[in-house]
N, C-alpha and C positions, 0 to 999 in steps of 0.2 A: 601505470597506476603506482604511486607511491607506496611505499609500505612504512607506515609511522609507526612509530614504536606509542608503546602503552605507557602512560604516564600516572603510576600511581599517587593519591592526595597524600597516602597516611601509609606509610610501609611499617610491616609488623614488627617489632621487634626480635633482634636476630638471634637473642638468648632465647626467650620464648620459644619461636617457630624451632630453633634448631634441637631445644629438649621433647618437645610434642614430637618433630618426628625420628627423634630417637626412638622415643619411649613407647607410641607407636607403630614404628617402623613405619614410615611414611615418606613419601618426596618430600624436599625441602619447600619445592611450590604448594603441595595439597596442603604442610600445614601453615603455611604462609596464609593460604587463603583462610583456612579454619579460624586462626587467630584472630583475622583481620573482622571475621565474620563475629566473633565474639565466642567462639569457644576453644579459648586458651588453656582452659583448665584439659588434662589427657581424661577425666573420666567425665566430663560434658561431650567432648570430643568423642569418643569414643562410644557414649550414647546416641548422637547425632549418628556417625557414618554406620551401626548397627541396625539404624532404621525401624527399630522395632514397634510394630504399631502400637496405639494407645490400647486402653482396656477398653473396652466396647460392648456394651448389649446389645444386638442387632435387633430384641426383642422390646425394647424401647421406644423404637421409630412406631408411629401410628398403621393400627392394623395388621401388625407382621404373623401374630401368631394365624388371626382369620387367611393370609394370604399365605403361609403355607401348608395352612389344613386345606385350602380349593384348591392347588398344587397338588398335594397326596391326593386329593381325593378324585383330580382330575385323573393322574399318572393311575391311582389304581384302578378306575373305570375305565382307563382306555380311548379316553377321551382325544382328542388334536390338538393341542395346547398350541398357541402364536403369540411369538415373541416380537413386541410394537417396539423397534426403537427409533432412534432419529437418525439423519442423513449425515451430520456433524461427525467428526472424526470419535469422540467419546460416544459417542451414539451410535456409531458403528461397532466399536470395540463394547461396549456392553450389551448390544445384542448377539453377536459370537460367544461371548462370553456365558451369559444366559442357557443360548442357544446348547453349548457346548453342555453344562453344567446338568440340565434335564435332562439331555440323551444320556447321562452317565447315569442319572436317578431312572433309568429308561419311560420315558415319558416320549410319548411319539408327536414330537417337534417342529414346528416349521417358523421361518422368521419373516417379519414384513419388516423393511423399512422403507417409507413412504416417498415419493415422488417430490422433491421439491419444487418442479414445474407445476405436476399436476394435482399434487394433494393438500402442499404446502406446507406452515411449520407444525407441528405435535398435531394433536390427535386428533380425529376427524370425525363426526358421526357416522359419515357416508365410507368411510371405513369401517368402522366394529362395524355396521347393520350388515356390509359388504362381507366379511370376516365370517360373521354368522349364516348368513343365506349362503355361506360356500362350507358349512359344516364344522368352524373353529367349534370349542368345547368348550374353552378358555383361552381369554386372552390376556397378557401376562405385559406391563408395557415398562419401560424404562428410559430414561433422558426422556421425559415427554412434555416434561414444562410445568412448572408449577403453578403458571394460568391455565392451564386445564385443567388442573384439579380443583383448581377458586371454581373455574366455569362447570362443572363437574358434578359440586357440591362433594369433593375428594375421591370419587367413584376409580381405582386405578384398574379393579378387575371386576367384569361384571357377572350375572350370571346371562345366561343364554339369549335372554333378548337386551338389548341395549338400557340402562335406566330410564331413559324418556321415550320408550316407547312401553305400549300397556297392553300386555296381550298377557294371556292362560299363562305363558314359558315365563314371564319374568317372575313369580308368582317361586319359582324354581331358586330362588339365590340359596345357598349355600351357609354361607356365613354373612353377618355384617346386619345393620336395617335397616329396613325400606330404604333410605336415603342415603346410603352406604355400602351399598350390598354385594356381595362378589360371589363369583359363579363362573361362568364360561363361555366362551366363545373362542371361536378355531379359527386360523388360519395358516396364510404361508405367504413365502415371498423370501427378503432376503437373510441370510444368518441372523439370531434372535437373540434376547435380551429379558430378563426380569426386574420389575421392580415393587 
């Protein structure tokens, strides 16, 4: 097998790179590539490899404050909270995640992440009802597709009985309205995830 060298279009210039990794203390390759990347300047630079996230209200996104009042309010009744993520690698890793993050709020945990042979992609009815008739409290879901939520009418957590089914327990939600409502349903399965 050949081993070809790299052939760059546009090489940085070598005053640049060589004052950026002065001045950061940096390889002469790391700021080679910074440069090339477009941040020549050491305090763009410098903002970039700091990584520091944006400003963010997490309380912005739709629903979040009703979803963590049926979280507390799950955790403090004692409920079985199940954490729905997906099979995908990020949908693995935020159901652990999730998973992880309740047990520390001591919330007693369990995760499902679904069967792609058998359950298929995101969320499933014949899951929550399954989730439910096995004792979930609440179920808490995350990477689950933003066509279930369209198909859904945005439903991410429900209360105890499923939104399209109509019994005495849904009557039960928690937060949210009729057509939006969150509440509970429990389960288990693999490491878990919120969303």
């Amino acid at each position: 097998m050949p081993n070809d060298l790299w052939t760059l279009r546009k090489p940085a210039p070598r005053e640049q790179v060589d004052s950026l990794a002065e001045e950061l203390e940096l390889s002469p390759v790391t700021a080679s590539v910074l440069v090339r990347r477009g941040y020549g300047d050491p305090e763009q630079a410098r903002a970039f490899l700091e990584a520091k996230l944006p400003e963010h209200d997490p309380f912005q996104l739709g629903d979040m404050r009703e979803a963590c009042d049926a979280i507390r309010a799950a955790i403090a009744a004692g409920k079985r909270i199940c954490v729905h993520g997906d099979y995908d690698a990020d949908g693995i890793c935020a159901t652990a995640l999730a998973v992880l993050i309740l047990r520390e709020l001591g919330a007693d945990v369990e995760a499902h992440v679904p069967s792609r042979f058998d359950e298929g992609y995101g969320l499933q009815r014949d899951t929550i009802t399954r989730l439910a008739e096995e004792g979930c409290g609440l179920v808490v879901t995350v990477d689950c597709a933003a066509r279930t939520r369209r198909r859904w009418g945005g439903t991410s957590i429900w209360s105890r009985s499923p939104p399209w089914q109509t019994s005495s327990r849904s009557s039960t939600r928690t937060a949210g309205s009729p057509s939006r409502g969150l509440g509970s349903s429990r389960g288990r399965r693999s490491p878990g995830s919120a969303s």
